[in-house]
C-alpha positions in Angstrom: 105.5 113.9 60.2 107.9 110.6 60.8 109.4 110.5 64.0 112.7 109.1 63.0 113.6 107.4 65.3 117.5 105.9 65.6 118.9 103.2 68.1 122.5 105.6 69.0 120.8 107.6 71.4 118.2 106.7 74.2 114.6 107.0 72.1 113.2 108.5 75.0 115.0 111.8 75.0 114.8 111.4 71.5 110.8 111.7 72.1 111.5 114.7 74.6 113.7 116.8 71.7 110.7 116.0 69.3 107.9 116.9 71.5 110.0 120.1 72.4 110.5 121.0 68.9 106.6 120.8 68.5 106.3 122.6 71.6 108.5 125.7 70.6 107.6 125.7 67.0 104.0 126.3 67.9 102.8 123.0 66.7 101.2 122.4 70.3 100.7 126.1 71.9 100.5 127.1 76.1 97.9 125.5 77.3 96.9 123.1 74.4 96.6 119.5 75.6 99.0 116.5 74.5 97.6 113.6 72.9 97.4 110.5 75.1 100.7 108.8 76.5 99.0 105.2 74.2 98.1 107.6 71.3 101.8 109.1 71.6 103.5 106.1 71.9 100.8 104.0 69.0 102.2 107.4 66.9 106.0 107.0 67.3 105.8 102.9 66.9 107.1 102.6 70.5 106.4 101.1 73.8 103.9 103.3 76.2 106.7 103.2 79.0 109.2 104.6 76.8 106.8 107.6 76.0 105.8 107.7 79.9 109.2 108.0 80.9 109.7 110.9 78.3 106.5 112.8 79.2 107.5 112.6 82.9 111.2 114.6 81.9 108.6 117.4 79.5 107.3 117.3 83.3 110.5 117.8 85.2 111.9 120.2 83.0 108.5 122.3 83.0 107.0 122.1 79.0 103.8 120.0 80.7 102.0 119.7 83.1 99.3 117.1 84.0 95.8 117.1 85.3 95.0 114.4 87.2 92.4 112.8 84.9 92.5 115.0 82.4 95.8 114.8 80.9 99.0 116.6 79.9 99.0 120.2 78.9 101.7 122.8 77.5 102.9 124.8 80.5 101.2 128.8 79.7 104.4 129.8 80.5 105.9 131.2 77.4 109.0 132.4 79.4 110.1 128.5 80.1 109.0 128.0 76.6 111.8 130.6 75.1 114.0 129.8 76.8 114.0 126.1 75.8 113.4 127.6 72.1 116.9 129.5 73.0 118.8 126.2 74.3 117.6 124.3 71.3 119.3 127.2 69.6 122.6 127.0 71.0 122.7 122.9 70.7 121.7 123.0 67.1 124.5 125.7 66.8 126.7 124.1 68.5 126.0 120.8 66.8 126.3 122.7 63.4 130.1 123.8 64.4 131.1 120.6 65.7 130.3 119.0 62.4 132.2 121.9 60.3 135.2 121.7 62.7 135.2 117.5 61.5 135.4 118.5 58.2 138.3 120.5 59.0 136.7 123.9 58.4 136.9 126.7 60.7 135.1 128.6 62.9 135.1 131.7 60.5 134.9 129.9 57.3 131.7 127.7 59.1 130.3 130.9 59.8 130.6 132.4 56.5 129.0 129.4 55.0 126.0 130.3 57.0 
């Protein structure tokens, strides 16, 4: 799959909502390990600091974790993973409204559309 990539938003949390997404959809389960940061970065055409600095936020925000020398790995903790499925939820939701409310449609009517 393409990552799509588009210069209005930094890339690199642009890699940490894509990686996320493959997280919480299952693509990579708990406990699976993440390609290389070079085989990440070789896949999404960009630079290996930009997808260094994006796997070190899946770090902070507790998706990964790394091994030393063996890599990154999907935290086993599917709590942390639901509930990042959850906020992805809401912003996507969220996102969907703000775009209904620009075409001048309501809350209700946005609703009823879904």
């Amino acid at each position: 799959m393409s990552w799509n990539l588009d210069s209005d938003r930094p890339i690199f949390l642009q890699i940490v909502e894509r990686i996320e997404s493959d997280i919480v959809s299952g693509k990579y389960l708990p406990g699976d390990k993440l390609p290389s940061v070079r085989e990440l970065a070789v896949e999404a055409a960009v630079n290996p600091n930009t997808m260094q600095k994006a796997c070190t936020e899946l770090e902070r925000i507790g998706l990964v974790y790394s091994q030393r020398t063996n890599g990154r790995f999907v935290t086993e903790d599917k709590k942390q993973i639901d509930r990042i499925r959850k906020e992805m939820a809401k912003r996507t939701a969220q996102e969907y409204l703000r775009k209904m409310k620009e075409m001048g449609i309501d809350r209700d009517e946005a609703m009823r559309l879904l």
